[in-house]
N, C-alpha and C positions, 0 to 999 in steps of 0.2 A: 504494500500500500504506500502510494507516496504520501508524503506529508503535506499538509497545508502552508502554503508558500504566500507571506503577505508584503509588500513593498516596506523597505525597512524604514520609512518614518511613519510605517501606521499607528496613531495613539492605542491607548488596551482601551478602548472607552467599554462601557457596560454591553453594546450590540454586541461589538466585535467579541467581547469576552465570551457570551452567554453565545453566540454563534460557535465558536471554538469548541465550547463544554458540549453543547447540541450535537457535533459532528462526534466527538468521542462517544458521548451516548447510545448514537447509531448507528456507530462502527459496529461496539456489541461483537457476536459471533463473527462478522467481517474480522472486526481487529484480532480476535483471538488464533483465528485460523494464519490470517494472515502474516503475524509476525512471530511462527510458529516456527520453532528451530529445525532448520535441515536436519533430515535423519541420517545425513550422510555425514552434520558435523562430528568435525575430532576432538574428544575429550585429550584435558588435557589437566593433571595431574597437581595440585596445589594444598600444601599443610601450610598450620598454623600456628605460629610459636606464640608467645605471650612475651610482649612485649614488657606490660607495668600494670601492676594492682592499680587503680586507682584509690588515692586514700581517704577521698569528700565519699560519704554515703549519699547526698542527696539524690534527686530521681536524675540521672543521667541521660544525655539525648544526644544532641549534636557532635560531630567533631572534625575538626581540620588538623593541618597539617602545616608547618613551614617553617625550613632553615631548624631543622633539631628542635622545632618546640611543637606539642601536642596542644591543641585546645578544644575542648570539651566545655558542651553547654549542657545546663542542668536546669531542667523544671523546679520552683523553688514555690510555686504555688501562685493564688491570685492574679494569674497574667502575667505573671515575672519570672524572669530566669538570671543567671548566675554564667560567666562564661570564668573559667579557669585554665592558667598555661600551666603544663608542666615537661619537666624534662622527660627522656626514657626511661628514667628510673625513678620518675612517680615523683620526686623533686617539683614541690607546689614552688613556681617562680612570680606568680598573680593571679589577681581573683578581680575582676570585677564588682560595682554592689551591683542591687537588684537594679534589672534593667527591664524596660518594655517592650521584649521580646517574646511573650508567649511563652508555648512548651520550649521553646528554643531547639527545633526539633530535627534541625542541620545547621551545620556552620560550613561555610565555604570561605577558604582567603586567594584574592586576588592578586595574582604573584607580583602585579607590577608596583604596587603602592601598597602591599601589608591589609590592605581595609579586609575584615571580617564579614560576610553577607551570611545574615541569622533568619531562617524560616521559622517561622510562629509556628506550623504541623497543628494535630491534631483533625479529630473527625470531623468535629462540629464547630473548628474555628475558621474563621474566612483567614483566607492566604494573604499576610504579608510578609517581606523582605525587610528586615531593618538590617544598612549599615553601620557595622560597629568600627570606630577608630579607638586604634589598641593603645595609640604613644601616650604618653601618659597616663589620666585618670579616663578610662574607658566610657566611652559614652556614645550615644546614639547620635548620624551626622543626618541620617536620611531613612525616609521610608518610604518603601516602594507597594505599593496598592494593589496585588494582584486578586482583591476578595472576589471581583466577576468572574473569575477563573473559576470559581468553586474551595472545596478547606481542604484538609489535610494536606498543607504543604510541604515541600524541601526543595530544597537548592540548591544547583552547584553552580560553580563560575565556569566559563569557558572561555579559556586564556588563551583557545587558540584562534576565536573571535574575536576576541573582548565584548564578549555578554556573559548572558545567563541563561541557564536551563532552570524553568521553575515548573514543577508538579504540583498538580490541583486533582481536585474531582470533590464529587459532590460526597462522599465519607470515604471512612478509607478500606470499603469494600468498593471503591472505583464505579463504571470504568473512570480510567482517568485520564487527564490531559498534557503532554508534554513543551512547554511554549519555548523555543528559541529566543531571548531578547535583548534587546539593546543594552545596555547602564543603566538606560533610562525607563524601561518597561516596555519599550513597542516592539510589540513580536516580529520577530523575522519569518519563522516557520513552525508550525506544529504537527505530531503526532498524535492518535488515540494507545491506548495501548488498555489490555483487561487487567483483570487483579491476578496477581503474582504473588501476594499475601501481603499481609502488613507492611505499610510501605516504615521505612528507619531509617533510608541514607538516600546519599545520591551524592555522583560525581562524575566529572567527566575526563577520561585518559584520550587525550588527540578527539579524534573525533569518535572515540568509541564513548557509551551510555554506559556507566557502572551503577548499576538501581537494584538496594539493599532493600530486602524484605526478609521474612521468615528463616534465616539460618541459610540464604541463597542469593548470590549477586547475579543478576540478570546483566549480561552485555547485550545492547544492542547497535545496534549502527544509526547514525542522524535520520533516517528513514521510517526507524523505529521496528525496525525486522530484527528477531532476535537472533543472535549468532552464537550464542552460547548459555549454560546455566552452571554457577560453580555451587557447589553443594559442601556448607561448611560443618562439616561434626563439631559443632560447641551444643553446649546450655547453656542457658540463659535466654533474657530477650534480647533480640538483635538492638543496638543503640546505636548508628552516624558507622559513616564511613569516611574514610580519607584517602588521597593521593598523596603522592611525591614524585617528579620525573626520577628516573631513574634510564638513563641511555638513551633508547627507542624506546623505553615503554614505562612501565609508573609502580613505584610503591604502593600496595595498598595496604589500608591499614584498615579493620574493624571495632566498633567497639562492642561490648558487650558489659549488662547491669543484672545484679542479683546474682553475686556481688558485682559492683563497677571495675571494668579491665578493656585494657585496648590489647588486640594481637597484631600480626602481621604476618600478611599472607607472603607466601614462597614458592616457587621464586616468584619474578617482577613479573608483572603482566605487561603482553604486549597483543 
């Protein structure tokens, strides 16, 4: 299925948004079928070591990556969450206070400038993007309004546009909707795609799709046709994902809560 392709200074007004949602809707069976992995793809072989206990118990969610430091967002209750860096060895280097970010329920950092991009997630909350600036005392610079998209947001950055991928749908049993966008919110392109299980991460390696759900990262390609499903033996519930370049291909990192811990899959993905 191709994706829906929009001139890139289209605003997300409320039509265009709830148009977007409508097409994933009724993709339905279409979409499912359709971005349905070749049976002729090659598995291919990935463990996972444990990187660092986390040592905050609160409800953990989001996570990035950059230049040797982990940051992890934590639901902290009443619409607010908590972002924290730490080293690989679980080494608390900061904490933000409570910010108004939601469940905080991805984090993506933008390689060229540091900035943090924090999805609000959950079922029944409408989707926003708030920019967090790290340097100093952390705080909110911007917020980006994707609630016509539908809730259960996540985010990642795509550094190799300079945009963003941000997931919506109407709970988070989907289906749901994948938008291409500016900095600024105006989609470029979109995909449908069905439920893969509980959505918990998102990131994007070059232009492949890395979409964290159920103990399973889903690649797919900008098109939105799946090319792969990696299958991760943990417990716990899946929490945020992250990248790292690494060559031609990308670090990735999982998190996982109950108890809070990040790992790191092996080898690189590419």
């Amino acid at each position: 299925m191709q994706p829906t392709r929009l001139p890139a200074d289209t605003p997300l007004t409320r039509r265009t948004a709830l148009g977007l949602a409508g097409a994933a809707a009724l993709a339905g069976a279409a979409t499912l079928a359709g971005t349905a992995r070749p049976a002729a793809a090659a598995e291919r072989s990935y463990t996972f070591e444990l990187v660092f206990d986390v040592p905050d118990t609160d409800n953990m969610q989001g996570l990035a990556y950059q230049h040797g430091r982990f940051f992890v967002g934590f639901d902290v209750g009443g619409g607010m969450g908590v972002i924290r860096e730490y080293r690989p060895d679980g080494t608390k280097v900061k904490e933000s206070a409570p910010l108004d970010v939601g469940h905080a329920a991805e984090v993506s950092v933008r390689r060229a400038d540091g900035l943090l991009y924090v999805a609000t997630g959950g079922g029944t909350n409408p989707t926003k993007v708030n920019v967090v600036d790290w340097t100093g005392e952390p705080r909110i610079v911007r917020t980006i309004d994707f609630g016509s998209l539908g809730n259960s947001g996540l985010v990642a950055v795509d550094d190799r546009r300079d945009g963003l991928l941000v997931h919506a749908g109407p709970g988070d049993n989907g289906p749901f909707v994948f938008a291409f966008t500016d900095l600024d919110g105006n989609v470029r392109s979109t995909f449908p795609l069905g439920y893969q299980g509980v959505p918990q991460g998102l990131e994007m390696s070059g232009d492949k799709v890395l979409y964290y759900t159920n103990n399973t990262i889903t690649v797919l390609d900008r098109a939105g046709t799946i090319l792969e499903a990696i299958t991760i033996p943990l417990t716990g519930e899946s929490e945020g994902l992250a990248v790292a370049p690494a060559g031609r291909g990308s670090r990735v990192f999982v998190g996982y809560n109950k108890p809070n811990r990040v790992y790191a899959m092996t080898p690189a993905f590419r």
